[in-house]
C-alpha positions in Angstrom: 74.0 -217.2 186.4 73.7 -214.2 184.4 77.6 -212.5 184.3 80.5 -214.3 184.0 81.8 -213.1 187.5 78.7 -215.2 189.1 79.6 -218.1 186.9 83.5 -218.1 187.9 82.4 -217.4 191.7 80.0 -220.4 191.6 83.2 -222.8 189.9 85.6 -221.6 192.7 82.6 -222.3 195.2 82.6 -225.7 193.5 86.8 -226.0 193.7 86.4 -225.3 197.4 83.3 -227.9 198.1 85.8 -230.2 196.5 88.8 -229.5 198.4 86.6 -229.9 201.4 85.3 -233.7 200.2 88.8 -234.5 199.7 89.2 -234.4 203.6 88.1 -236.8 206.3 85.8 -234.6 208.9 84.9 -232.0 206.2 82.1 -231.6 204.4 81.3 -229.8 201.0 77.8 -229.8 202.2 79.1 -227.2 204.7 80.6 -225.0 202.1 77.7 -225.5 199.9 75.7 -224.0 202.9 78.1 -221.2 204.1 78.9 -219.6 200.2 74.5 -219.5 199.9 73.8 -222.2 197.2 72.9 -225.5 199.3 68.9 -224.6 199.1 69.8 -224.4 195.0 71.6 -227.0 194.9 69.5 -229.8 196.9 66.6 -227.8 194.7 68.2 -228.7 191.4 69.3 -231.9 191.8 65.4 -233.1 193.1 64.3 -231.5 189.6 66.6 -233.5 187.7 64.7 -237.0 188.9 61.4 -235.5 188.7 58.9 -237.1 185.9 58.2 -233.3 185.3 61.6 -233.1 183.8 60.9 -236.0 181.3 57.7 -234.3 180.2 59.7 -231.1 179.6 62.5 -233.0 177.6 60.1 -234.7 175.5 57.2 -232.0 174.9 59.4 -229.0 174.6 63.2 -230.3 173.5 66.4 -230.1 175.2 67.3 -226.4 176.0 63.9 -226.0 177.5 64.7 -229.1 179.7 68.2 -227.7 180.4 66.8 -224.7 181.9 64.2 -226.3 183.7 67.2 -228.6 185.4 69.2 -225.4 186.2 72.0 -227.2 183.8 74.5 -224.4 183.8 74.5 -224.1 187.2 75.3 -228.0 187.8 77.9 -228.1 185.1 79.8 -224.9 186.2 79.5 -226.1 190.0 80.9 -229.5 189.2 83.2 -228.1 186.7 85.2 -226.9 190.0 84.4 -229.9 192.1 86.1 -232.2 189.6 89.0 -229.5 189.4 90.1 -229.8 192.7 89.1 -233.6 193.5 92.1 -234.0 190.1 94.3 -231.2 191.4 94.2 -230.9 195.2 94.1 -234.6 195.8 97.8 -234.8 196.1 98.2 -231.6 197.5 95.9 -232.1 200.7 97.0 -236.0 201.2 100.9 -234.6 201.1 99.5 -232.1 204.1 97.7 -234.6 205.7 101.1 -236.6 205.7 103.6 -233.7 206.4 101.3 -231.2 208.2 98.7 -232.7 209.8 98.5 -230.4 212.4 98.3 -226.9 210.6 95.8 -228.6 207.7 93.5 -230.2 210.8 93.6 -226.7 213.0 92.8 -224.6 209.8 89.4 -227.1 209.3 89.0 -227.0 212.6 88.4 -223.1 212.4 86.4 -223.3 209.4 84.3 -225.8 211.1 83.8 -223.4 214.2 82.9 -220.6 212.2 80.6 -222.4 210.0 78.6 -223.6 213.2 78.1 -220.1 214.2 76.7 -219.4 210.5 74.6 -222.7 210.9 73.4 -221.8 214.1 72.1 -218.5 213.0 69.6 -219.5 211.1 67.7 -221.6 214.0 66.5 -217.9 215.5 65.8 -219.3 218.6 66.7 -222.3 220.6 64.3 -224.7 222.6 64.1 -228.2 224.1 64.1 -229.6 220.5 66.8 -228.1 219.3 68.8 -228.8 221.8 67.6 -232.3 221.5 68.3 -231.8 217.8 71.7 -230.8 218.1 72.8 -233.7 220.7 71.4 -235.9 219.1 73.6 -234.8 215.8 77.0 -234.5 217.7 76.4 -237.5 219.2 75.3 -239.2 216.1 78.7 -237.6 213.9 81.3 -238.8 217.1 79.8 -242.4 217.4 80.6 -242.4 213.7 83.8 -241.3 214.5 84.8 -243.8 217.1 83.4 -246.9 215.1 85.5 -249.7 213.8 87.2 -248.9 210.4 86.1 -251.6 208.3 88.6 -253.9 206.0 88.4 -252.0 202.6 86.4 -254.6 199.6 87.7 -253.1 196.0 85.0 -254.9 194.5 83.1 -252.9 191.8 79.8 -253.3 193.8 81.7 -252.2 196.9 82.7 -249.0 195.3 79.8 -248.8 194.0 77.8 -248.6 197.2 80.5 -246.6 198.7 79.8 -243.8 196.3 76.2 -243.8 196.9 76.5 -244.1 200.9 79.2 -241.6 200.7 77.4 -238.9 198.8 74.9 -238.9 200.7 77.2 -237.4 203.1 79.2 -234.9 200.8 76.1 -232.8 200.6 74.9 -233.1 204.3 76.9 -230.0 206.4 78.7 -231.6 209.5 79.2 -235.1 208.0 81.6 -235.8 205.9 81.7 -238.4 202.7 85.5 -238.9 203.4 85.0 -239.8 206.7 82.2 -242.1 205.8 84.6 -244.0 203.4 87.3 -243.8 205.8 85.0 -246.0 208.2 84.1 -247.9 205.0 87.6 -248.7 204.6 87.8 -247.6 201.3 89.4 -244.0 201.4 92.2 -244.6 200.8 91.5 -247.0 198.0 89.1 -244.4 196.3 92.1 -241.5 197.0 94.3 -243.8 195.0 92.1 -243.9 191.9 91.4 -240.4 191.5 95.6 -239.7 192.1 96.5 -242.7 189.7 93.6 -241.4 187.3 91.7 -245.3 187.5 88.9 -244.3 185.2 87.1 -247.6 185.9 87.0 -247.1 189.9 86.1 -243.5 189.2 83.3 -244.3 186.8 81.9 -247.0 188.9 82.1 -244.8 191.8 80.4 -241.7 190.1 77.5 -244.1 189.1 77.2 -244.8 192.6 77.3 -241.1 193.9 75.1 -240.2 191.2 72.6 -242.9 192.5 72.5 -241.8 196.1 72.2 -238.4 195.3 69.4 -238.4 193.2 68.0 -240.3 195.6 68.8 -238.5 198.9 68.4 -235.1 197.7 64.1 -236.0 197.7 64.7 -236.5 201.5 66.7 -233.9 202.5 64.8 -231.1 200.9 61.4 -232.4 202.1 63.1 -232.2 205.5 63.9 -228.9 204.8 60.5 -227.9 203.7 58.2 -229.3 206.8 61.0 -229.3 209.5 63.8 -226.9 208.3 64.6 -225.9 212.3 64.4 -229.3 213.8 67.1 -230.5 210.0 69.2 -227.6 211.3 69.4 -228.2 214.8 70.6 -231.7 214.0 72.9 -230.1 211.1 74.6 -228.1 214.1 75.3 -230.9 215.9 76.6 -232.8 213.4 79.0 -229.6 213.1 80.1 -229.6 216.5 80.3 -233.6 216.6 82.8 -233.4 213.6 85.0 -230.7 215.7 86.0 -233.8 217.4 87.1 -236.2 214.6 89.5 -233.2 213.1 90.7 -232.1 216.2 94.8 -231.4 215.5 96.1 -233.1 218.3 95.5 -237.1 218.1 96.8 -239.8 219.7 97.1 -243.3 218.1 95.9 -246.0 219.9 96.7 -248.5 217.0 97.7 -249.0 213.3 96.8 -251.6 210.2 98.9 -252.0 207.0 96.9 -251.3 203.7 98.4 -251.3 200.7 101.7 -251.9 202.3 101.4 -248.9 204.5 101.1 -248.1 208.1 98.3 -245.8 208.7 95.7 -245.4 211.9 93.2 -247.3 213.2 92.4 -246.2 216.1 92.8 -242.4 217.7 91.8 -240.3 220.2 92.0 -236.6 220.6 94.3 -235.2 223.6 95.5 -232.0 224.9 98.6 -230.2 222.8 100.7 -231.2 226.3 99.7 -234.5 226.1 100.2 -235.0 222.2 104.1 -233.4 223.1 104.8 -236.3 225.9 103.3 -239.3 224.0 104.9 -238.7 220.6 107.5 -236.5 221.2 106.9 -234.1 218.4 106.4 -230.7 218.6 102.6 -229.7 218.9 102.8 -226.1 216.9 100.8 -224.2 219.1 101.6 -221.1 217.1 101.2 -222.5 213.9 98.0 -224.4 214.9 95.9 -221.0 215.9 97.2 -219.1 213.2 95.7 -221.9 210.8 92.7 -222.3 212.8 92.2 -218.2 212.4 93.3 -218.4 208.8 90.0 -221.1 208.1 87.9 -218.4 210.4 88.5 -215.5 208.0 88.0 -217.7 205.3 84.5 -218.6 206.1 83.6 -214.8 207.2 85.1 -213.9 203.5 82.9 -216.6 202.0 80.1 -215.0 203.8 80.4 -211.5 203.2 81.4 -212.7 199.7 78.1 -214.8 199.3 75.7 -211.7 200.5 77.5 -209.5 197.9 76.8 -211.8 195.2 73.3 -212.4 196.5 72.5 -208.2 197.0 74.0 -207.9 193.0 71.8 -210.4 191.7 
């Protein structure tokens, strides 16, 4: 983080991990992995639990201890998740509402370009990885077609929520959204952070803060001793998650929460198919140019991230 440009491109990084979290199927894990920060970010959040750092903060003060945590980096990163969890919350559950179509079909591009990305670094595919990467789509649409469970707004609820949930956010392919969603408390949480409910938020934080701390340890030493077998099952957790934000759905059936209709049950069908059993229009047109727009975006992020790294 030595220029300011590197600083404001890592707090747009974070507004777009964010944004990403916000939505059921998407995960900031995979934008954390396409923009070229998830190794330093899964890095710096183990150091921040690590009885080293106590020894640094109480031997050599706070700034030393700062550095050693890579604190800038964390703050300025979620400086812009914050952002757009406030700002973008409305914005993306008004599309979701309104324009479900074009905001699932441009995720659903991003999500096939990131796999791609993903799957380049495996450099080389075997029985294991193939293995690895059933085993992850299989994993991510079993997820998907599980019962939604009745939401519990108890504080301990929310509080494991956020630590169960986080533990997605930072994995690519599986989203935290989705997880609540099956929790039954997306909506719930969605709500708090719209109606600024700082004692939901709080509790849920503490929760998040919990299980990342805590799950960071495991992901990075899978990373270290079986970094191609973690990304094998990464991939398939990408391709699995192509199925829950597939654009065209069909509702099977509905519950009232909160006074509100929403699904329960769906299942992905053919544009055709989602024209005869609703009756609305399935916006081919508009659905590829989305799905193109989120492609472009993640070669930009790319080409954006190798720029940034060659600089540095």
């Amino acid at each position: 983080m030595k220029t300011w440009k590197s600083r404001l491109a890592l707090f747009f990084k974070g507004v777009a991990m964010g944004a990403a979290d916000v939505v059921p199927g998407v995960s900031g894990g995979t934008i954390a992995f396409i923009t070229g920060i998830y190794d330093e970010l899964l890095g710096t959040i183990k150091t921040i639990a690590h009885p080293d750092t106590f020894k640094v903060l109480f031997k050599q003060g706070i700034p030393a201890c700062w550095t050693h945590v890579n604190g800038t980096f964390l703050i300025i990163l979620f400086a812009g998740i914050a952002t757009s969890l406030f700002t973008l919350a409305n914005v993306i559950s008004y599309l979701l509402d309104n324009q479900p179509i074009l905001i699932w079909s441009f995720f659903f591009g991003l999500i096939v370009a990131s796999t791609v990305h993903i799957w380049r670094h495996l450099d080389g595919i075997g029985p294991k990885e193939i293995i690895g990467v059933l085993a992850g789509a299989v994993f991510v649409i079993w997820i998907a077609t599980a019962q939604i469970a009745q939401p519990n707004e108890a504080l301990w609820f929310v509080f494991v929520s956020g630590a169960i949930a986080i533990c997605a956010m930072i994995l690519p392919g599986i989203s935290g959204s989705f997880i609540l969603l099956m929790l039954g408390m997306y909506q719930f949480i969605i709500g708090a952070i719209k109606n600024l409910d700082l004692v939901v938020f709080v509790v849920f934080a503490a929760g998040a803060g919990i299980g990342l701390l805590s799950f960071s340890h495991v992901l990075t030493w899978l990373l270290e001793k079986w970094r191609k077998p973690t990304f094998s099952v990464l991939v398939g957790f990408l391709l699995g998650s192509l199925y829950v934000i597939w654009p065209w759905k069909q509702v099977l059936s509905t519950v009232v929460r909160h006074g509100e209709e929403v699904p329960f049950a769906q299942q992905p069908v053919l544009p055709t198919t989602f024209e005869q059993v609703t009756g609305q229009d399935p916006q081919i047109v508009i659905a590829v140019i989305a799905a193109v727009i989120g492609i472009v975006l993640v070669l930009g992020l790319e080409k954006f991230s190798e720029s940034q790294a060659y600089q540095s």
